[in-house]
VMD Tcl script that draws the C-alpha trace (Angstrom):
set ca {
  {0.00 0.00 0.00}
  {1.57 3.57 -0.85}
  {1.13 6.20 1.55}
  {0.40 9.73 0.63}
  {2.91 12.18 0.91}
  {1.88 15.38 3.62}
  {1.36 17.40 0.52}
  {-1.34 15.19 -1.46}
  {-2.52 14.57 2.21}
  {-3.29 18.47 2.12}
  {-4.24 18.50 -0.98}
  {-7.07 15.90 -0.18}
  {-8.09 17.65 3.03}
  {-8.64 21.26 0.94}
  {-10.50 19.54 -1.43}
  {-13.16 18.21 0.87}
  {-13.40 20.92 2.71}
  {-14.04 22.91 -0.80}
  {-16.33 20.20 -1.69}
  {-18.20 20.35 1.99}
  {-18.06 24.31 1.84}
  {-19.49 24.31 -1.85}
  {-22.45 21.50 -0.40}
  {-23.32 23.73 2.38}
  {-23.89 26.91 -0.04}
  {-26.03 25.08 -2.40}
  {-28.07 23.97 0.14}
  {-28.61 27.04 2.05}
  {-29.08 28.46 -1.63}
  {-31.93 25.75 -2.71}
  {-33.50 26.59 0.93}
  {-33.55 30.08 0.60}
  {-35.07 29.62 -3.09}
  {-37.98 27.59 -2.05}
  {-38.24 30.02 1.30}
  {-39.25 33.00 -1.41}
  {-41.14 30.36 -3.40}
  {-43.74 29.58 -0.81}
  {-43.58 33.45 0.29}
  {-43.92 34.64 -3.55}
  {-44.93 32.48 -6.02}
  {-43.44 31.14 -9.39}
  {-42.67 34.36 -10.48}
  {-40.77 35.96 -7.36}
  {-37.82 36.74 -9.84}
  {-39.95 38.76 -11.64}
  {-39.51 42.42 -12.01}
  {-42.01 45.24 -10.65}
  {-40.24 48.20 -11.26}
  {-37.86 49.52 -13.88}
  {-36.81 53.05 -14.31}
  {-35.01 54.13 -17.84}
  {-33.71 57.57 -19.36}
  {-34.53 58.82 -22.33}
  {-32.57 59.65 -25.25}
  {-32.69 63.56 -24.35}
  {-32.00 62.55 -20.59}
  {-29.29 60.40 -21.76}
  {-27.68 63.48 -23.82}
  {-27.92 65.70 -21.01}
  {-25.56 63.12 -19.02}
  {-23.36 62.27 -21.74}
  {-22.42 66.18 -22.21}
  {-22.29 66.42 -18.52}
  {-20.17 63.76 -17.84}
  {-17.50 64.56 -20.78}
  {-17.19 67.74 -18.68}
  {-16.67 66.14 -15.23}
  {-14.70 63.22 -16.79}
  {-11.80 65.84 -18.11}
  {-11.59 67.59 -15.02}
  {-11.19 63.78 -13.45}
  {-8.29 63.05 -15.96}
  {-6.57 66.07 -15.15}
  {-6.23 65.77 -11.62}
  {-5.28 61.98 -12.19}
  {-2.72 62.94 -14.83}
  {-1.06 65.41 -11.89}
  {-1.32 62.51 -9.61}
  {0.12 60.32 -11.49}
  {-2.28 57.68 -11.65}
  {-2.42 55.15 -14.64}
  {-5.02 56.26 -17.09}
  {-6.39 54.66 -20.07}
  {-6.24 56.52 -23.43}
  {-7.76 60.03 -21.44}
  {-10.36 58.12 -19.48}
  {-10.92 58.79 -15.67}
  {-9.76 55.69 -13.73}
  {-12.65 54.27 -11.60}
  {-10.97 50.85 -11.15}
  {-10.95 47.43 -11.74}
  {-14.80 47.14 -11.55}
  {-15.80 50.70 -12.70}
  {-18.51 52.12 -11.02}
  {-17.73 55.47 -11.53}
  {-21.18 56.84 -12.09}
  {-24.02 56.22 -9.77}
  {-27.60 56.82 -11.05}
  {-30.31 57.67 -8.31}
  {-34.00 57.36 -9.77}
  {-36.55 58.63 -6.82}
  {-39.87 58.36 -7.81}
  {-42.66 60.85 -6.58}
  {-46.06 61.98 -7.02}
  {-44.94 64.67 -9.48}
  {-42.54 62.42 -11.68}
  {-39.02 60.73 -11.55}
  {-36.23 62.59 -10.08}
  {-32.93 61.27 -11.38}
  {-29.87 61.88 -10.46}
  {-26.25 61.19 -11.76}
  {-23.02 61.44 -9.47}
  {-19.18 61.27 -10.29}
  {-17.41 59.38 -7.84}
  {-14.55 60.95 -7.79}
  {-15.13 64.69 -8.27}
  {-18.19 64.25 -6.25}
  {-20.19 66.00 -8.81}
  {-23.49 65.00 -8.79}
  {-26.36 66.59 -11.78}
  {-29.92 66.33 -11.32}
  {-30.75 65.69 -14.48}
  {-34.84 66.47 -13.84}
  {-33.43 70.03 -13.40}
  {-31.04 69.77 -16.51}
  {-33.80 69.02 -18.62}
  {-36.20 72.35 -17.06}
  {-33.31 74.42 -18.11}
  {-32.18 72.58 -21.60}
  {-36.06 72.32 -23.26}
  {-36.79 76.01 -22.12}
  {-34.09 77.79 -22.81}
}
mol new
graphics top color blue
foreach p $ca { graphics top sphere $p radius 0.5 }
foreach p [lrange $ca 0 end-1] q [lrange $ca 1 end] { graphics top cylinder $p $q radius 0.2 }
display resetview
């Protein structure tokens, strides 16, 4: 009979305990599915509210944000952080941008922030001011 050497020994023990670790998430997983089953139905996954921008909304941001964004790039550049091709650095992930939607009697506010400038444009104003000029 060959014995295992401590390494494959190891080796064995990390892959149970992967295999034990991966076991206990499914199962808490399939529980917690069939938890919002019973609570919600067949179609729990299903959305109930979206919010979207529209193409003038959207062009209201973009000319914002090309702004902001160069303002972003220069004080990276004087930092000396690494930049891609004159874009503002948010990251391996991104999330540079945050858009707030608040809905209300009167409408949808929304609301676009910069991370890094902290600039932030309500965009429900923007368009008061860029239809009626």
């Amino acid at each position: 009979m060959s014995e295992k050497s401590d390494e494959e020994l190891r080796e064995s023990v990390r892959a149970r305990s992967l295999g034990n670790f991966m076991q206990n998430l499914q199962a808490r997983f399939d529980a917690k599915r069939a938890e919002l089953l019973a609570k919600y139905g067949l179609d729990f996954e299903k959305r109930v509210n979206s919010f979207g921008i529209n193409k003038a909304e959207q062009g209201v941001i973009d000319d914002w944000l090309a702004e902001v964004q160069a303002e972003v790039v220069a004080k990276q550049s004087k930092e000396q952080q690494d930049l891609g091709a004159g874009q503002p650095y948010y990251g391996a992930v991104g999330g540079g941008v945050s858009y707030t939607f608040t809905p209300t009697s009167l409408g949808m506010i929304l609301t676009v922030k910069e991370a890094i400038s902290g600039k932030e444009l309500n965009v429900t104003d923007a368009l008061d001011w860029y239809f009626y000029d």
